[in-house]
N, C-alpha and C positions, 0 to 999 in steps of 0.2 A: 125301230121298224119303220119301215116306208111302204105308200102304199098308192098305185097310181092305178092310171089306166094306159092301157094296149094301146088304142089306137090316136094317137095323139099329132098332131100337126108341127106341134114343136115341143120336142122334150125339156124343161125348163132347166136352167143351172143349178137348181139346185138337186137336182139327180146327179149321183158322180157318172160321169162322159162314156163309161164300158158299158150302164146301163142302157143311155142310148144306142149305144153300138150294136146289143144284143137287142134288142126289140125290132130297129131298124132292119136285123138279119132277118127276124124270126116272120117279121113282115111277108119275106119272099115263098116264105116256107106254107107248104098244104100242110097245116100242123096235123089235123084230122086222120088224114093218110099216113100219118107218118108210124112206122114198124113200133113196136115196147120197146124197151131198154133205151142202153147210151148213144148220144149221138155228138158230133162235134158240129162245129159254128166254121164255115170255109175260110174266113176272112179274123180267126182270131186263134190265140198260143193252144192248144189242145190240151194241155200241160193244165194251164192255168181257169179255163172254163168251157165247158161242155153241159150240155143238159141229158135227162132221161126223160121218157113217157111214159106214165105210168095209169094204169086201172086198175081199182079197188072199189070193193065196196066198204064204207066209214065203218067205224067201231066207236066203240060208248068210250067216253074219257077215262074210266076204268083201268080200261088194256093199255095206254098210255103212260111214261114217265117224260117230265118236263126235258127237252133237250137243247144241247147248245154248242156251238163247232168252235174252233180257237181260228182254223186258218182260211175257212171258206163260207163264203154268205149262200143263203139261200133263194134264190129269185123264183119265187112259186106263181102260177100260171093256172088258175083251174080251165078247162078247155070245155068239160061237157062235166053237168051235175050241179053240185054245189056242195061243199061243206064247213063245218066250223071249223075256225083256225085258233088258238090260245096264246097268247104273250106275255113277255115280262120283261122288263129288263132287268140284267144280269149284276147283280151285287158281288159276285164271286163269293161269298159266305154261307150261300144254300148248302143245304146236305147231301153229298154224293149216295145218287142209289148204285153206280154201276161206274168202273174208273173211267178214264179217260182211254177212247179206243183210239191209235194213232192211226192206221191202217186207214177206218171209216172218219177221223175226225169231226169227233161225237162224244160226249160226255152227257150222262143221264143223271138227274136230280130227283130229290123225292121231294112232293108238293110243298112241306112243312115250312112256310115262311116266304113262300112265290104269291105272291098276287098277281094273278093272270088275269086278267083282258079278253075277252071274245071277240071275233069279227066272223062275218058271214061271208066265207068265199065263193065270192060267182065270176063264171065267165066276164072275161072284157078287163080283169083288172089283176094290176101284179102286187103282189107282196114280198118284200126284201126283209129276210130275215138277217141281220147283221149278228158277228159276233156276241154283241154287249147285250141281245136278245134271247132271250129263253123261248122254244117255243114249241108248240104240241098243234100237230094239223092232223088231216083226216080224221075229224071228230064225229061221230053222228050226231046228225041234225032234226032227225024226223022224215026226213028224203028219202026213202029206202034207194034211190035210183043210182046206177054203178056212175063212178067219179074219172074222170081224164083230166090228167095234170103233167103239164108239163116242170120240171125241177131243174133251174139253172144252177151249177155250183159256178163260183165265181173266187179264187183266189182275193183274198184282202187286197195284194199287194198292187189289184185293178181297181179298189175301191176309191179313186180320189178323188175328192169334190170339186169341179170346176169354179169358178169364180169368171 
């Protein structure tokens, strides 16, 4: 898991290069204004990463099961709100709650042997859920206040680490 901030001067190498790509776009963007659902990036494959805008309000860790993609990372964006976020990294030996969806590339785990991590997601700062990361967001916090979140998917095969 990686976890930066938005508005940054210079994005450091050790961020793989597509992540600067995308912040530098989302830069230009009235995120605020921007419609619900999917949207694409002008200046990158559509195929390969696009984001959605999303509003909800949180739910109890409960209504949750641990999740984790095989082919696409998640670059999560809270915009207005705040909520908790969960992590693990991925042993591949957890117990499947639900198979493996190709369509949504998503595979659901039951908690039994995940030691998860909490962080508090707020405005100003991204979190990159990668492959080898398990991870459960929109958690309630005690905030009751509705959540805007922007969700990068980003194809692996954009993830390289520059040097």
């Amino acid at each position: 898991m990686l976890i930066g901030h938005i508005k940054q001067n210079k994005i450091t190498a050790s961020y793989p290069s597509i992540v600067g790509k995308i912040l530098t776009e989302l830069e230009q963007l009235d995120l605020h204004a921007l419609a619900l659902g999917r949207h694409h990036f002008s200046n990158l494959d559509s195929n390969k990463v696009w984001f959605v805008i999303l509003e909800y309000n949180k739910s109890p860790l409960a209504d949750f099961k641990p999740e984790v993609h095989q082919y696409h990372s998640d670059l999560q964006i809270v915009l207005a709100g705040q909520e908790t976020m969960a992590w693990s990294l991925d042993s591949g030996e957890h117990q499947v709650h639900e198979a493996y969806n190709e369509t949504r590339d998503i595979l659901f785990y039951e908690y039994q042997g995940i030691d998860l991590n909490y962080i508090k997601a707020i405005p100003g700062c991204f979190y990159l859920f990668t492959p080898n990361t398990v991870h459960i967001t929109n958690i309630q916090d005690g905030d009751q206040q509705t959540v805007r979140k922007l969700v990068v998917k980003i194809h692996n095969d954009l993830l390289e680490i520059t040097s």
